[in-house]
C-alpha positions in Angstrom: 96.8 116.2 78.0 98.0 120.1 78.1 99.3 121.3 81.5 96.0 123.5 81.9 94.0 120.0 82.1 96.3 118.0 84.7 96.7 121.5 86.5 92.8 121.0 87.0 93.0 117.4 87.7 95.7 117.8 90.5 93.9 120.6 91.7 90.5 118.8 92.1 91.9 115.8 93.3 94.0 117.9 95.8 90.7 119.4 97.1 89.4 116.4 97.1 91.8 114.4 99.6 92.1 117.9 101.8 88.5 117.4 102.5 88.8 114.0 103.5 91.9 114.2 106.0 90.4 117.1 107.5 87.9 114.5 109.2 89.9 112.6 112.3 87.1 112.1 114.3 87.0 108.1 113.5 90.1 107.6 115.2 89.2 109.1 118.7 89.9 106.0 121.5 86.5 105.0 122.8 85.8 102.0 125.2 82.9 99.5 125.1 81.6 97.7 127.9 81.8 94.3 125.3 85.5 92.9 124.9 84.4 92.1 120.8 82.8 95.9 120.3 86.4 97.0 121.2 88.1 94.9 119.4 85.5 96.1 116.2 86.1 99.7 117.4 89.9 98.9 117.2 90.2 97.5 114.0 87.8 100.6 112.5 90.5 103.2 114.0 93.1 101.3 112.1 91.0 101.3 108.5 90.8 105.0 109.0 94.6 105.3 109.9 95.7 103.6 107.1 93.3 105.5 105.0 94.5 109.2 106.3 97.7 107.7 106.3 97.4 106.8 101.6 95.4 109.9 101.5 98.5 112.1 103.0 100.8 110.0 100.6 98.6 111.0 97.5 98.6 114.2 98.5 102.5 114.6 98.8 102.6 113.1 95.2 100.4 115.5 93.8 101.9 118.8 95.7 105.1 117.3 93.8 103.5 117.3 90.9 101.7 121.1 91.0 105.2 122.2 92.3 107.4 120.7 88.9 104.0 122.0 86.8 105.3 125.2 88.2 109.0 124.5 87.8 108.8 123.3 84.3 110.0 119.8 85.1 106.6 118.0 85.0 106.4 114.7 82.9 110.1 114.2 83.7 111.1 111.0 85.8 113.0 112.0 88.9 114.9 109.3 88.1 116.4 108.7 84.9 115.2 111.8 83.7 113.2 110.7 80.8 110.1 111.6 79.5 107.2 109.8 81.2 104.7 108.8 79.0 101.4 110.9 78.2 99.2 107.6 78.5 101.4 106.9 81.9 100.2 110.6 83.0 96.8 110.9 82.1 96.1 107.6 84.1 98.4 109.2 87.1 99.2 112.8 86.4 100.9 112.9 90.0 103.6 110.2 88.7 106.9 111.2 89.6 108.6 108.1 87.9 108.4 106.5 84.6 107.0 102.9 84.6 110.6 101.2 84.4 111.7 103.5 87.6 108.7 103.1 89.6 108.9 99.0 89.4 112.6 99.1 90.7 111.0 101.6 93.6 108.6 99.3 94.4 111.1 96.3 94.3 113.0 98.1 97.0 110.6 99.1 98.9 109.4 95.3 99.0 112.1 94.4 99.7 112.6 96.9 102.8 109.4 96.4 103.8 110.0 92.4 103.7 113.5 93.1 106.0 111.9 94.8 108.5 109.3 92.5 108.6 111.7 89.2 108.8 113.4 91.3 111.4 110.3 91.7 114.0 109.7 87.6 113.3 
């Protein structure tokens, strides 16, 4: 892929996600008279949390990913430094990490994630 396509890719996608954030109304606090349509309300607010919450995430990853387009770093792992693969790219062109990096970050952040959970037992 040349960087004029994934420019247009990030871009879109970027627009994308900005037009879905933008949209917090589904997380005002509103009371029902019945205990089980708060409970539904409840448990819709958090859906929509977690939703704004991996949109905002994406959206980090691909403002990385315009800003090394601009820097001349893109399709560079942040961690080793290698190349990332083209295929690994055009299926994420916001990836930051080749697919040997990114497995160790998600090992560690499962295995954070699993700490603090043990911790709150």
């Amino acid at each position: 892929m040349e960087q004029a396509n994934i420019r247009a890719t990030l871009e879109a996608k970027h627009r994308e996600l900005l037009g879905g954030i933008g949209s917090r109304e589904d997380i005002r606090i509103e009371n029902a008279a019945d205990p089980f349509d708060n409970l539904q309300l409840q448990m819709n607010r958090e859906v929509v949390i977690r939703t704004l919450d991996s949109d905002s995430a994406l959206l980090r990853q691909i403002s990385g990913a315009l800003q090394r387009l601009e820097e001349g770093t893109f399709g560079i792992c942040l961690e080793c430094e290698e190349e990332i693969p083209a295929r690994r790219l055009q299926v994420l062109p916001w990836a930051a990490h080749c697919v040997s990096c990114q497995e160790k970050a998600d090992r560690r952040a499962a295995q954070v994630g699993d700490a603090f959970w043990t911790e709150e037992d």
